[in-house]
KEKOLKOL-187635 format. One line per field, with one value per residue: residue in one letter; x negated, y negated, z negated of N, C-alpha, C in turn. Coordinates in Angstrom, 3 decimals. Layout:
N
aa: c(A; ...)
n.u: c(X; ...)
n.v: c(Y; ...)
n.w: c(Z; ...)
ca.u: c(X; ...)
ca.v: c(Y; ...)
ca.w: c(Z; ...)
c.u: c(X; ...)
c.v: c(Y; ...)
c.w: c(Z; ...)
END
This chain:
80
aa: c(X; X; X; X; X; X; X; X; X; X; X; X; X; X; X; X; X; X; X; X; X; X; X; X; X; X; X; X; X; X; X; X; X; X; X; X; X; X; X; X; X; X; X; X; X; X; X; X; X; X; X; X; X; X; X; X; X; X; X; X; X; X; X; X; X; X; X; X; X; X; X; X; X; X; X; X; X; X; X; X)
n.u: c(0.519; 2.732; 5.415; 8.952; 11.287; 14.504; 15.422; 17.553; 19.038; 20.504; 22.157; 22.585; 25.670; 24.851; 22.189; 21.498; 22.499; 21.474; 18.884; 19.319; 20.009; 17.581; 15.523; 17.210; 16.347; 13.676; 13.378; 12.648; 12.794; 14.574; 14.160; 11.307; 9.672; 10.652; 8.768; 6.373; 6.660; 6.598; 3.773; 2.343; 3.008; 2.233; -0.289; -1.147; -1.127; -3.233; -5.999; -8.888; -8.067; -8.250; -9.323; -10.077; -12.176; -13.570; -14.760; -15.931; -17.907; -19.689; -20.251; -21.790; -24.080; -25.226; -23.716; -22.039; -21.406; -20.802; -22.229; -21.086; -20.401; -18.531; -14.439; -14.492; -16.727; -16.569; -14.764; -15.868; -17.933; -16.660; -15.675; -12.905)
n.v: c(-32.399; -30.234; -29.486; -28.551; -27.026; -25.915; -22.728; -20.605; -17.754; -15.092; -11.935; -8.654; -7.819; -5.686; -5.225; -7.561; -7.450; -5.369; -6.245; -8.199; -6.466; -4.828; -7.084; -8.306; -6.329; -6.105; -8.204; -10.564; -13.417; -14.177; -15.678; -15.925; -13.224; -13.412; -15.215; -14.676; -12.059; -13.442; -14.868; -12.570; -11.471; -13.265; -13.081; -10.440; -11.014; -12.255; -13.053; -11.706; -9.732; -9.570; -7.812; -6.070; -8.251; -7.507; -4.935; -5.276; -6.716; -5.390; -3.358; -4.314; -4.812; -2.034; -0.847; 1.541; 2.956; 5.797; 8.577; 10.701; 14.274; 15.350; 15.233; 17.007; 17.060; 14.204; 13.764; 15.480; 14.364; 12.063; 13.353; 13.883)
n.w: c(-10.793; -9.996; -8.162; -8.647; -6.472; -5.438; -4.457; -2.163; -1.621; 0.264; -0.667; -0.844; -3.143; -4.982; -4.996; -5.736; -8.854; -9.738; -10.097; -11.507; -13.742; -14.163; -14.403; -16.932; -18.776; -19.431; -20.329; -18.902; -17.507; -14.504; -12.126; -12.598; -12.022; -9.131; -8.445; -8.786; -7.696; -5.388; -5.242; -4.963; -2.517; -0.801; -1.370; -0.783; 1.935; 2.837; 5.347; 5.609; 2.834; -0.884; -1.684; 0.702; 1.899; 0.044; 0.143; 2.863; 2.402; 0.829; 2.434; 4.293; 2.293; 2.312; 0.053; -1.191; 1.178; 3.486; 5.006; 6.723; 8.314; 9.182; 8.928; 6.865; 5.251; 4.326; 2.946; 0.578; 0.039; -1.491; -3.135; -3.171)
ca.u: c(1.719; 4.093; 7.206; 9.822; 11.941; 15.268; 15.878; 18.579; 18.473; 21.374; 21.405; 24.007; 25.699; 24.757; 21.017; 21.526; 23.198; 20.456; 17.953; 19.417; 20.004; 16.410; 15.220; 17.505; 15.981; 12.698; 13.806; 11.814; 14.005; 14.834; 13.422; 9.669; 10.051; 10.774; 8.073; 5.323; 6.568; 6.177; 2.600; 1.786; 3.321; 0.919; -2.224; -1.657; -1.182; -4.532; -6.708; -8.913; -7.272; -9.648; -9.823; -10.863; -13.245; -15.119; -15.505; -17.124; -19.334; -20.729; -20.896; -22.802; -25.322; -25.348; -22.949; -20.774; -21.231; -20.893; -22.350; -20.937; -20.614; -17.147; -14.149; -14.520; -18.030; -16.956; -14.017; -16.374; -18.511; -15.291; -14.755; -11.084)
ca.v: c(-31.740; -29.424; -30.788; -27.642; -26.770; -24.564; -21.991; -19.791; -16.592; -13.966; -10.422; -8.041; -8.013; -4.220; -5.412; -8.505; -7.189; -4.071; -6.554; -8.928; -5.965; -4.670; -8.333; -8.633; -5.012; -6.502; -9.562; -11.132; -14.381; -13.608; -16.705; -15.504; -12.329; -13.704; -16.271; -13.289; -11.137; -14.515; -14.604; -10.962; -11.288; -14.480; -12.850; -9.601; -11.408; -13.464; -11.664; -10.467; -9.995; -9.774; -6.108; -6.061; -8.742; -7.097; -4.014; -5.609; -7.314; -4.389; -2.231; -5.654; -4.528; -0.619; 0.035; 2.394; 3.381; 7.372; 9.042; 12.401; 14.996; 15.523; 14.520; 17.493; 16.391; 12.885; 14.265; 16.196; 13.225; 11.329; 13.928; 14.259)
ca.w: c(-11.232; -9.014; -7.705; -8.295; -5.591; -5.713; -2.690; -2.482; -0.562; 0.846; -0.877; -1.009; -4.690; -5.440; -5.150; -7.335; -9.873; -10.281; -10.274; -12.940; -14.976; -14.675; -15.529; -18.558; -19.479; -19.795; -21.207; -18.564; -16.225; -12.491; -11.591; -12.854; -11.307; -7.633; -8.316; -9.068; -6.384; -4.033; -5.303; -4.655; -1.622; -0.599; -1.751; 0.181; 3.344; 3.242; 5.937; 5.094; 1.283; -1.429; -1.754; 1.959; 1.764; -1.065; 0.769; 3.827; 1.645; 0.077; 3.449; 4.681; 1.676; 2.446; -0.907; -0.749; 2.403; 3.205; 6.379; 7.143; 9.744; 9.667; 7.709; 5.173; 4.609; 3.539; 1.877; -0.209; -0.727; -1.908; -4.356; -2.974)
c.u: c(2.472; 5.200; 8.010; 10.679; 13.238; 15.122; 16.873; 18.379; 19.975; 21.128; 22.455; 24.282; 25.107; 23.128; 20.874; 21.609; 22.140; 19.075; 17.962; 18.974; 18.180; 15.821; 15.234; 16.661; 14.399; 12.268; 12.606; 13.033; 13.820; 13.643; 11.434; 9.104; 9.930; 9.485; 6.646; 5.239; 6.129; 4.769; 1.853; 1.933; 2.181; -0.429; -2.507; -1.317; -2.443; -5.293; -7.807; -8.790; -8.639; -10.240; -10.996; -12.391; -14.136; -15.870; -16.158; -18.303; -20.191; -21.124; -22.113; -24.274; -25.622; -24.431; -22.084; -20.144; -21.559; -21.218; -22.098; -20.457; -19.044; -16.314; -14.312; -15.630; -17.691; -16.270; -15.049; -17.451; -17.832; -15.107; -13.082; -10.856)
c.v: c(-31.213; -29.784; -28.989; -27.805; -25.754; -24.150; -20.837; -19.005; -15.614; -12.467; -10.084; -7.519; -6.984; -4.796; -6.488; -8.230; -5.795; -5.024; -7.697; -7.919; -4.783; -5.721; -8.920; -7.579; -5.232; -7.455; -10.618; -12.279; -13.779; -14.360; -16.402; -14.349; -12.654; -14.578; -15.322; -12.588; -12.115; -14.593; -13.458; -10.713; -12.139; -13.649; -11.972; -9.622; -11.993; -12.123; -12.319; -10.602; -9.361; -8.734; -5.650; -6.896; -8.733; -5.890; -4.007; -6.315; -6.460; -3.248; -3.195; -4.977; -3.337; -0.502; 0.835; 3.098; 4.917; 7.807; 10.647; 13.499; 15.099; 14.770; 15.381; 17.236; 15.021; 13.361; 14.967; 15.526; 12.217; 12.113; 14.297; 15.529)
c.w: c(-10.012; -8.670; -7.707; -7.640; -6.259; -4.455; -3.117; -0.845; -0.393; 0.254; -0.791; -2.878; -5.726; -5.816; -6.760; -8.482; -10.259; -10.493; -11.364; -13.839; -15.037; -15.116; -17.083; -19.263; -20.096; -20.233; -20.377; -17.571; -14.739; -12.000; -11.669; -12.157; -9.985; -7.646; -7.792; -7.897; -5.013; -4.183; -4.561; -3.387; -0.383; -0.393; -0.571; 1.604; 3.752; 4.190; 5.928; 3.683; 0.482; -1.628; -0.443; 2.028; 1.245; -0.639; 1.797; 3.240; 1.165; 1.293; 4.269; 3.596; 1.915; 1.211; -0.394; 0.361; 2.156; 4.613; 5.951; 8.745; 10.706; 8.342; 5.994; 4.767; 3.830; 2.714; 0.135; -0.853; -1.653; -3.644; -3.766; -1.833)
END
């Protein structure tokens, strides 16, 4: 089981108060919200994060890998 903690943080009131009232707007709590964004915040610090680590894994196999001459060559392999 988890042991909950409180923490209290410094904002300026203009922020608070836009971010209650997008909260209430989605009828979602503050508290779940900050929790989520603390998650998200976690994940995309891990190095290498999982996005990263899936794409060295697959250039490790040859996937997805693109050899070109220049960049409008890859571009144009890209599609973009």
């Amino acid at each position: 089981m988890t042991k909950e903690v409180q923490m209290s943080i410094k904002m300026e009131s203009e922020l608070r108060d836009q971010f209650m009232a997008v909260a209430a707007g989605r009828h979602r709590p503050a508290a779940q919200i900050i929790r989520d964004l603390m998650r998200l915040y976690i994940a995309d610090s891990e190095v290498p994060n999982m996005l990263t680590a899936e794409t060295l894994r697959k250039s490790d196999r040859g996937e997805e890998v693109f050899y070109a001459t220049n960049a409008t060559d890859l571009f144009k392999q890209l599609d973009i």
